[in-house]
N, C-alpha and C positions, 0 to 999 in steps of 0.2 A: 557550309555544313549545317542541318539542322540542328537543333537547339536540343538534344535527349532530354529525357528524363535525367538529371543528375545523380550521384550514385548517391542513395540514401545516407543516413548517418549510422545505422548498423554495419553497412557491406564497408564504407570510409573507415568504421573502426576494426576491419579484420586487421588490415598489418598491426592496427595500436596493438590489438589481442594477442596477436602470434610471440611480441615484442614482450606480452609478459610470462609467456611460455619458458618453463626452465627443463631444460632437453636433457634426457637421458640417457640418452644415446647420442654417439658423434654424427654431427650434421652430413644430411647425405649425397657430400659433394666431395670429388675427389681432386679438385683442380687449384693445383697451389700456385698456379704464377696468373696474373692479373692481367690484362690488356697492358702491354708498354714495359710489363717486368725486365729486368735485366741479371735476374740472379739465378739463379740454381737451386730448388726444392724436389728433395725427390729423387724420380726420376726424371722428370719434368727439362725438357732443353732452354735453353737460355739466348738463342739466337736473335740479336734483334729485332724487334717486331717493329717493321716497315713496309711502304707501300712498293718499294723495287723488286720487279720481278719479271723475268725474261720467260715468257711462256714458251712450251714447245711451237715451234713454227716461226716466231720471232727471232730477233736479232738485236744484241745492244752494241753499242758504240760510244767507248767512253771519250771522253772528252778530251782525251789525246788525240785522239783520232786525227789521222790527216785529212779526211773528208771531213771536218769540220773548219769553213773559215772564218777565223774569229778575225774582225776590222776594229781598230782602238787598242787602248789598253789593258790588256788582259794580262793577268797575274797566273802562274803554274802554283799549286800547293803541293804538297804530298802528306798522306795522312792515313795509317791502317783502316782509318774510320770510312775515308771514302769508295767509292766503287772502283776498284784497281788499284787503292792507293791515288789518285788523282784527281784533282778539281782544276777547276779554271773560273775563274773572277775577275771580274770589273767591279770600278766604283763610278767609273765616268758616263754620265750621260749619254745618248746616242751611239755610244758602242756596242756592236753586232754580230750575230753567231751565224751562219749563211749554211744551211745542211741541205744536200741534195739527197734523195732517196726515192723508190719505189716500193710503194705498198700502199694498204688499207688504212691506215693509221701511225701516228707517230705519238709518244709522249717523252716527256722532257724531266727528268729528276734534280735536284739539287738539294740548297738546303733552305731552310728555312730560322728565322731569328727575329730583333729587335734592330738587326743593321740591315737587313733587308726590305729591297724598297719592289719598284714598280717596273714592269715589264712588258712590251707590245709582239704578241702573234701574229706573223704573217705568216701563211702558206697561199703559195701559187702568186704571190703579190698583193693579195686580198688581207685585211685584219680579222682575223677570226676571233680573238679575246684580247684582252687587257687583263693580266695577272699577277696579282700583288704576292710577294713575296714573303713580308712582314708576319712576324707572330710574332706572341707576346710571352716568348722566352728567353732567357740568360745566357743560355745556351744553345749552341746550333743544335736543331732538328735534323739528320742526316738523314738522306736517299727519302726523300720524298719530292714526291708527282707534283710537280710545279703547272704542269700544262699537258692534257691530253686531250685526242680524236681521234676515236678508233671507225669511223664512217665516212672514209673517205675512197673516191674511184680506184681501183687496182691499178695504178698508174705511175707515172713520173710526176712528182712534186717536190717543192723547194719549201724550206720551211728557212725563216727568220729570225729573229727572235733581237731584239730591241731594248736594249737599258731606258727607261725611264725616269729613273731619279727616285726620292725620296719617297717613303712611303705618304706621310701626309703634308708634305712640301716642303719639312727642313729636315727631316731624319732619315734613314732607312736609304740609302741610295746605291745599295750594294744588290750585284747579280750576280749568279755563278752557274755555271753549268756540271754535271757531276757526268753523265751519261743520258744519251738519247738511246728509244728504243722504238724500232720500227719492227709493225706486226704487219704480217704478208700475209694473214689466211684467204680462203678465197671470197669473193665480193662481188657474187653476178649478179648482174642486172634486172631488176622488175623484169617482167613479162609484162606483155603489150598492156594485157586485162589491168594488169595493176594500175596503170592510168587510163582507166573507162571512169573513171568517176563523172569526170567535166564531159567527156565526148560522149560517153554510149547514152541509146533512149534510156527512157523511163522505162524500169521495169526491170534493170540491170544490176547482177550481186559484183560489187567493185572490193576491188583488194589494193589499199594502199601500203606501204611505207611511212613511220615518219617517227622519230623520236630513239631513243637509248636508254636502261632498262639502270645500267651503271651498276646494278650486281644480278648474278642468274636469276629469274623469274622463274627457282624451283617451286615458289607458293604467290599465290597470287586471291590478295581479294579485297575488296572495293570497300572501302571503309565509308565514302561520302558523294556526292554530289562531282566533285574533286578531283578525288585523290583515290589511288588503288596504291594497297600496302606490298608489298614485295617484301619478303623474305627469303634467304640462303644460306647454305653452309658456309663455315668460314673458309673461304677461300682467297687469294690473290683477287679479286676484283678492281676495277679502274674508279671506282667512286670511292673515295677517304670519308675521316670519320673523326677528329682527333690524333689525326696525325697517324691514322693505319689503313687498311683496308674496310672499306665496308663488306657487312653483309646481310643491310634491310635497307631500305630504302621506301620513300613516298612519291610516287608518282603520278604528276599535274595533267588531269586528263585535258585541262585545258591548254597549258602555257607548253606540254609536253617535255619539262624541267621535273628532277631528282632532286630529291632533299634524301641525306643520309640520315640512319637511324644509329645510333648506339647498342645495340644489343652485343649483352656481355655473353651470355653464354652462347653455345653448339647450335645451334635451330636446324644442323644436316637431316633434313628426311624425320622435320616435327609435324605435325596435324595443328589445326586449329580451329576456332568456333568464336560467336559471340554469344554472350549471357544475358537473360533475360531484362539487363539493365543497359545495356550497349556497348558493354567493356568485351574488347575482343582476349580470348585469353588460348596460346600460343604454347604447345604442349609437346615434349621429348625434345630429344635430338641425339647429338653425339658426344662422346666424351673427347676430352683433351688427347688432340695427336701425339705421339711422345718418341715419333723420328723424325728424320727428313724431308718426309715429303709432306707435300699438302700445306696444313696450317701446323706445322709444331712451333712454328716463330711466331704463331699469331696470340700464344700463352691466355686460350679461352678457355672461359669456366666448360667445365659437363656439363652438357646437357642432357644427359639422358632421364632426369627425374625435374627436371626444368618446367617450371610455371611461369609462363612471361607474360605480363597485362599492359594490353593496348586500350584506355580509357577514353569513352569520346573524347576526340577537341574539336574543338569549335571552329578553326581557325582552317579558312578554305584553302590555305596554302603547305598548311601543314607545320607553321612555323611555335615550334614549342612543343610538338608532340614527340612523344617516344614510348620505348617500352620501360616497363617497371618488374622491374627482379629483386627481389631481393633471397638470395642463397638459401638462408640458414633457417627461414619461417615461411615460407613456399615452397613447398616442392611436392612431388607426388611421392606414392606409397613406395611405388616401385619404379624401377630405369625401365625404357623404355622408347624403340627407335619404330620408326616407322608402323606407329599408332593411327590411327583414327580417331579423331574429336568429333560428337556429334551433340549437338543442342536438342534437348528431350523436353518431355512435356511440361515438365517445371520451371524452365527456363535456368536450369543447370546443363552441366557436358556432363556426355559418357565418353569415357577414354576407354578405347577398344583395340587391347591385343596390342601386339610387337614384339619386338624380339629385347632381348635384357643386353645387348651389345650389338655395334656395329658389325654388318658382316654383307652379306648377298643372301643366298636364299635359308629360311628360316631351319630352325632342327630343333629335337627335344632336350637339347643342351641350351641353349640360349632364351628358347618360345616363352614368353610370358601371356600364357592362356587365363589371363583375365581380364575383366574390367574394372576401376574405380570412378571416383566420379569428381569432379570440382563445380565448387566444393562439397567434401566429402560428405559419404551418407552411412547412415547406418542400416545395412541390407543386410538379414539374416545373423543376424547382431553380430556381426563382424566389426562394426564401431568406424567407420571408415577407411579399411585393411582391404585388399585388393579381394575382388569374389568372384571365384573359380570359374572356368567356362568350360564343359567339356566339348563344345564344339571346336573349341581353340585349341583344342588337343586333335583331337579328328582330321583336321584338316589342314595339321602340319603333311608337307612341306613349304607349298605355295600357299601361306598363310595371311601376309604381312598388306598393310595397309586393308583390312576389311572394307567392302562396297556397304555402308550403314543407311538405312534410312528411318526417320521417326513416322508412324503411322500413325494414321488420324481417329487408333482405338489409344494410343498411347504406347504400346510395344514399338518394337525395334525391328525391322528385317538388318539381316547379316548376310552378307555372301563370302564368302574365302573359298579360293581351292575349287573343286566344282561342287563346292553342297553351297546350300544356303539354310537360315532359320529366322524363327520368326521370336524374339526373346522378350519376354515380359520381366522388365529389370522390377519392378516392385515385388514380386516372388519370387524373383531368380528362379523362371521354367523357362525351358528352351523348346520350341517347338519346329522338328524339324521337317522341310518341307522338301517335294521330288527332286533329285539329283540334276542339276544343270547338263542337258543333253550331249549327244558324243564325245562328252570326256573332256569337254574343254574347260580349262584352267582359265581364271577370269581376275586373278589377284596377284600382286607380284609375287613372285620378276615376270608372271605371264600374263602382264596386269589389260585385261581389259578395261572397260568404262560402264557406268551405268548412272540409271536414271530412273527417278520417280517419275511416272508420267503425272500430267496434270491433272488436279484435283476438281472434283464441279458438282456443286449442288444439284445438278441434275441426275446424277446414281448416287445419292449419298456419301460425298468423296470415296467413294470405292478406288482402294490404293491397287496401282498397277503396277509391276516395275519393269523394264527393261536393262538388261544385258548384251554390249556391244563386245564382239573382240576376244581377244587372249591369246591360248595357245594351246597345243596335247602333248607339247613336251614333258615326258616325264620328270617330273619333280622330284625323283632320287638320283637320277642322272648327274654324275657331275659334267661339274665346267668343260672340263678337257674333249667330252663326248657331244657339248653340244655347239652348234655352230650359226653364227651368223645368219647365215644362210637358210637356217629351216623356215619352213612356211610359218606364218603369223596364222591367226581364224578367221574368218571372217564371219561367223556365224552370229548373228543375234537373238535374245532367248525372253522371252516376255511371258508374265503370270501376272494373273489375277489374282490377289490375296485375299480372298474369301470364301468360306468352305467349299463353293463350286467351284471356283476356279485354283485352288489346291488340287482337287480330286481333278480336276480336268489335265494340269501339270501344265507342263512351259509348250507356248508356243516357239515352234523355229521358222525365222524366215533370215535372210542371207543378204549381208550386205554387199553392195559393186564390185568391193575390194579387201582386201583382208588387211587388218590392222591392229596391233596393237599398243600401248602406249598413246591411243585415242581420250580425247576429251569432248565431252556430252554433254551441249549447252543447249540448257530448255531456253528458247525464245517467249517473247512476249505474245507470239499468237497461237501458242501452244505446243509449236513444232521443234523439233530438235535436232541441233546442229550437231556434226560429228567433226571435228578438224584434227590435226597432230600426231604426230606415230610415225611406227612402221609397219612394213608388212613382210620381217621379217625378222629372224633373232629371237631376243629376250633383253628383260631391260638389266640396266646396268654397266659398268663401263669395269675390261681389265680382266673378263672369267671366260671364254667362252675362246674355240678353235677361230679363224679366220675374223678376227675384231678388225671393224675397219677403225682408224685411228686408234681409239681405245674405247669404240662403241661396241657393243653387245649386241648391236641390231644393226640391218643395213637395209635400205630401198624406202627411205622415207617415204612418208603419205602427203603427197605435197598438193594434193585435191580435196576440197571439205566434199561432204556431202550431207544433203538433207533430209529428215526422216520426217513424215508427217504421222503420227499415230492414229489418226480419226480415219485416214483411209483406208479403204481396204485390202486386206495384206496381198503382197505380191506388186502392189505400185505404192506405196508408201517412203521407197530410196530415193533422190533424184540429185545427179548431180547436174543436169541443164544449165549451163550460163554459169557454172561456177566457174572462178579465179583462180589459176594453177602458180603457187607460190613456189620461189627457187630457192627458198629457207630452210635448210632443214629443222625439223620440230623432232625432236628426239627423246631422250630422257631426260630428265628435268627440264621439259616446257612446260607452258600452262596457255590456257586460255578463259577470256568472262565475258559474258552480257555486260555492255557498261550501261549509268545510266542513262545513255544517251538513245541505247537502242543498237550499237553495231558491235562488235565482237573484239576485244585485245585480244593479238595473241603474241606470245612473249616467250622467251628461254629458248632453253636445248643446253647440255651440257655432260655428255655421256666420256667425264672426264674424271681424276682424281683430285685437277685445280684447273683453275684457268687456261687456256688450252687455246692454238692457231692450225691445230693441223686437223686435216679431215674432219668433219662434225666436231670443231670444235665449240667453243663457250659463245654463247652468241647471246647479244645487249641490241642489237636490233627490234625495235616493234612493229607489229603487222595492225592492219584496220580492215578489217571485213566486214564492207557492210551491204545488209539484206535490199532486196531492192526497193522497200518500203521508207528508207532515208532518204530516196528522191522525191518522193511524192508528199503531196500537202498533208499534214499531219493533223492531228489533233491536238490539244493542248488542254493543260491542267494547269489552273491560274491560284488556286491556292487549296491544299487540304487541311485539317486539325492536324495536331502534334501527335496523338496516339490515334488509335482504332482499336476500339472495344471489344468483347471478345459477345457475338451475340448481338449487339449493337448497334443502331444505324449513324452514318456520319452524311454531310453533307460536303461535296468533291463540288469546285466550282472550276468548271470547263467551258473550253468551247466547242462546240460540239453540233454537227446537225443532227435534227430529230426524227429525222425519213429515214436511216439508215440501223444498221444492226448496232447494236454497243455491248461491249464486256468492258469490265473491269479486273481484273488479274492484279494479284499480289505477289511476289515474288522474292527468294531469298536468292541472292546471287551466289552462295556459294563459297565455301573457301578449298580454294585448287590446289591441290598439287598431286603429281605422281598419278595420274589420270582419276580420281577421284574428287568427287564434287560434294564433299561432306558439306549437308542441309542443303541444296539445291532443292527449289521446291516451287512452286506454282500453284496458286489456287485461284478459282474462278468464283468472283463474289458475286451474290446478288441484286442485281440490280433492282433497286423501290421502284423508283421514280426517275424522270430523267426531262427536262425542255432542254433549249439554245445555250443557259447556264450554268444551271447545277446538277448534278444527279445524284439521288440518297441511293448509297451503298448499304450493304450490311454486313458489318466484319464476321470472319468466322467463327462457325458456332463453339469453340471450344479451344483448346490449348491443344487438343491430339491434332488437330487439323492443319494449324500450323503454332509450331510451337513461340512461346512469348519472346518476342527478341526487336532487332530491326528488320525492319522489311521495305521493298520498293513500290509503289502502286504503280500501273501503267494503264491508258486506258485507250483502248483498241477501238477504232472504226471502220468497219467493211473490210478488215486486215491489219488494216493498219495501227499502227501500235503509237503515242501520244512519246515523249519523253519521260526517263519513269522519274517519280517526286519519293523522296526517304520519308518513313512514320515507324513510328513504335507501336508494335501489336502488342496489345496491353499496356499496362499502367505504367513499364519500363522499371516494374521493380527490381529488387537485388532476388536473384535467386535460395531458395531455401538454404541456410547457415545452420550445420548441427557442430553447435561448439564445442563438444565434446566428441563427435567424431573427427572434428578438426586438433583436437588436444593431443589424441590417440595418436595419430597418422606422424603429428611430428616428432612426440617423445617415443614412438615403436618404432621408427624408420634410420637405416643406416643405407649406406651404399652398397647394394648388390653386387 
């Protein structure tokens, strides 16, 4: 990872500052039991919080079971604490647990301790892991995931499982089995295209397979060179964390390995952004479940007024990075689920809209029709207090997650609902612009997708935007009335935002297929990829007549398709030589640009937890890549640490000099819930250029592309270079008004 801008010594000292802050109000967190709690506060359950958990579709089998043959000496225990009451142990070496089973996956729970040693995986006859047992407690660890693989053929397989011995060769020599649990959802086979990579010509878009996600890929964005951060609700996931389930994770875009994250609070259906100094900062969620289902054992903070900060690391594996929360001196003004985070011209966030409680679609009981900002500002001397939006009023019902982008005057376009506007946050004016055509709804749960098109010195970044998708189901409709089964839009809606092209209004032209829950990934040579969804339904899992499993949507969009903007309308779609995936990508997928040039795409989860049946939870990853990864590329052999805003730098490449050259800058984006908050492309000017170097010229201003991190890539005759990470600007801390930050914590309680 590169080397950021470090965070100053002012933005270092906010927590010291927040820490001398004496609150006036009770801190505005309602969540009394802790990750691992075991007691009762509240109302709050007390159930233990553990990784055991039999999804719908699965099956466990405890350790009684007569389909387990254990060879050696194995010990019976009995104990309330275990799964059924029952364990089974060894202490002898070479003693053997022999499981036969068909499905997808198998994992193995038991316990974990100081007498626990070392253990050998086989399935089909093969070693698939060596899994240590050991931890460094007093006390047994119960119902914890000893060994899991959930990627495995839908077949007949034999699993093993093998005493070792000690953990570091004289202690820990103990193994026990509590309960195996086999997942049986379905697991079809690549399609043929999926392996064109090695066989088809040049020229060919290939869809692989390869890797596990180890918690939903509801949010997805690429923090380095690396790694792509992955966040989710707390839910039963297969990746642990200290002894629980995870629900973040970091994911090795090379080694294709998960490192878990700690994050204490809710992050169900948060927004997220990076700040002008390179700290990613991770915003809303949910509050603490307080039944049965879902996470009520997982005893996590609320999130719903939740400030989590992901600060560069340096560390290309990811080892030592996490999030930082802290409850009582972080939080926002107001709760808030299913916000939008967007990085503005200051290189601060706007947090836009949501609803004030978890729910489905939004109401004027819940809608929190405002925005604040982190950190706070003082707009229309409000002092850092949320500030009103009467377009967030307007455009309840289907409000939730706003389509945001920063424009390169410094304003905001907003879409929600079928309006859209164009909001100047320095004088809180809203300026509102032509109705999105035939009625179609473009924000959750009717959520289409959208996209800034690319930016270029040659019209004066004249910002464009485009609208993919949605739906005309009416958004007072309830659940009961609507179904699965309605038609998805397929209609896409594009305007020019400048006085002509307001007065001119939205272009329509129509995509192959109708889809919603689609995701809009601007490529490096300017074109935009559509992947994900359905094409029919509404999003969300559990509300709606005819739910297949417990999805809200049915007939996945299991074909990308390609949009090129520069040509002219009427052949600008093309799905030609696309790769038709047997994955469903549902709600809560995601997909990015990596920097490599080809496309993750990750999740699905249109469930209430972890889930095996129809569209269930899916940790599978997909690699789509454009056909321009086959062909000889261009290369970038070293850039500066920042790019100046105005500026010229010198890019040393390789490069021939006979042919066309761009250079392109690029925010990847942070995904989730088919929005691409800050996705952005700008086309920089090229000075100069030979066989070596070529002088670039950073953007003229912060409206253009706002101060943060950003990817360069540099493009020859189409073809796109791999991209290299820099800081547009100096990577300072964003504007700190310490007195708006004073306000916000001593006025604020829990909504």
């Amino acid at each position: 990872m590169r080397n950021f801008h470090p965070l100053n010594r002012g933005f270092c000292c906010l927590v010291l500052l927040y820490q001398q802050f004496t609150l006036s109000a009770d801190p505005a967190w309602n969540g009394p039991l802790l990750p691992g709690s075991t007691t009762n506060s509240g109302n709050a359950l007390a159930i233990p919080f553990t990784p055991y958990y039999v999804p719908p579709g699965a099956k466990s089998y405890d350790s009684s079971s007569p389909l387990i043959h254990y060879v050696g000496s194995w010990h019976d225990s009995s104990n309330v604490g275990y799964i059924h009451n029952s364990l089974k142990s060894t202490l002898q070496p070479n003693d053997s647990a022999v499981f036969a089973f068909t499905g997808t996956g198998i994992e193995w729970f038991g316990t974990t301790d100081k007498r626990h040693g070392k253990a050998n995986v086989y399935i089909d006859g093969n070693l698939v892991r060596s899994v240590d047992g050991w931890s460094n407690n007093d006390n047994p660890r119960t119902h914890q995931r000893i060994f899991g693989k959930l990627d495995l053929a839908s077949s007949p397989h034999t699993l093993k499982l093998v005493n070792m011995g000690g953990h570091d060769g004289t202690r820990g020599n103990l193994m026990d089995i509590d309960a195996l649990v086999v997942t049986r959802g379905t697991r079809s086979k690549l399609l043929s295209a999926v392996n064109l990579k090695r066989s088809s010509p040049q020229g060919q878009w290939t869809l692989r397979e390869q890797g596990m996600t180890g918690v939903n890929a509801m949010q997805l964005v690429v923090i380095s060179s690396t790694l792509v951060l992955i966040v989710d609700k707390v839910e039963h996931n297969p990746l642990d964390v200290n002894g629980h389930p995870a629900w973040g994770a970091l994911y090795n875009l090379e080694t294709h390995e998960t490192t878990p994250l700690n994050i204490q609070s809710n992050s169900f259906c948060a927004g997220g952004a990076f700040l002008s100094n390179g700290s990613l900062v991770n915003v809303g969620g949910n509050p603490i479940v307080e039944d049965y289902t879902s996470s009520a054992d997982f005893g996590d903070l609320d999130g719903l007024q939740a400030i989590r900060l992901f600060h560069p690391c340096n560390s290309d594996t990811g080892s030592g990075c996490d999030f930082y929360e802290n409850h009582d001196r972080i939080r926002m003004a107001s709760p808030r689920w299913y916000n939008t985070v967007l990085r503005i011209s200051d290189g601060s966030v706007m947090i836009i809209g949501g609803s004030k409680k978890g729910g489905w679609i939004n109401n004027s009981t819940v809608n929190n029709p405002t925005i604040e900002y982190y950190p706070p500002k003082n707009i229309d001397g409000l002092n850092g207090m949320p500030v009103p939006i009467q377009f967030l009023q307007d455009t309840l019902n289907s409000n939730l997650f706003p389509i945001a982008f920063s424009l390169p005057d410094g304003r905001v376009f907003i879409a929600a609902n079928r309006d859209a506007m164009i909001y100047d946050w320095k004088a809180n004016v809203e300026q509102r612009l032509p109705e999105i055509p035939n009625g179609i709804r473009v924000t959750y749960p009717m959520a289409g997708t959208g996209v800034l098109l690319p930016l270029t010195p040659d019209n004066d970044y004249q910002p464009e935007v485009l609208l993919c998708g949605g739906s005309t189901i009416d958004d007072t409709t309830p659940g009961y009335d609507i179904s699965s089964q309605d038609p998805a839009s397929g209609q896409c809606s594009r305007i020019v935002l400048t006085d002509d092209g307001i007065s001119h209004g939205w272009e329509v032209e129509d995509m192959p297929d109708a889809r919603l829950m689609g995701d809009a990934i601007l490529l490096p040579t300017g074109d935009v990829l559509i992947v994900n969804g359905a094409s029919s339904g509404i999003s969300g899992y559990g509300n709606v007549r005819d739910q297949v499993g417990a999805s809200n949507a049915d007939h996945p969009a299991y074909t990308p398709v390609l949009y090129s903007p520069s040509k002219e309308r009427g052949s600008r779609f093309s799905k030609d030589s696309m790769p038709t995936s047997q994955i469903p990508r549902l709600y809560h997928s995601s997909a990015t640009l990596t920097p490599n040039g080809d496309i993750m795409i990750a999740g699905s989860n249109p469930n209430l937890d972890r889930s095996e049946i129809t569209y269930g939870t899916e940790y599978r990853v997909e690699w789509l890549s454009p056909p321009y990864m086959t062909m000889e590329r261009p290369e970038i052999t070293g850039v500066p640490d920042t790019l100046p805003f105005g500026s010229s730098i010198n890019l040393q490449a390789r490069v021939p000099t006979d042919v066309n050259v761009q250079v392109v800058l690029m925010d990847l984006g942070y995904v989730t819930h088919s929005v691409h908050a800050n996705s952005r492309l700008v086309f920089l000017k090229v000075l100069e250029k030979n066989a070596e170097d070529i002088v670039v010229e950073g953007p003229p201003n912060e409206g253009v592309y706002p101060p943060g991190p950003g990817w360069i890539y540099l493009v020859v005759g189409g073809v796109p270079s791999r991209g290299v990470q820099i800081m547009v600007g100096g990577g300072d801390d964003p504007p700190f008004d310490e007195e708006a930050m004073r306000n916000v914590l001593e006025s604020t309680t829990v909504a």
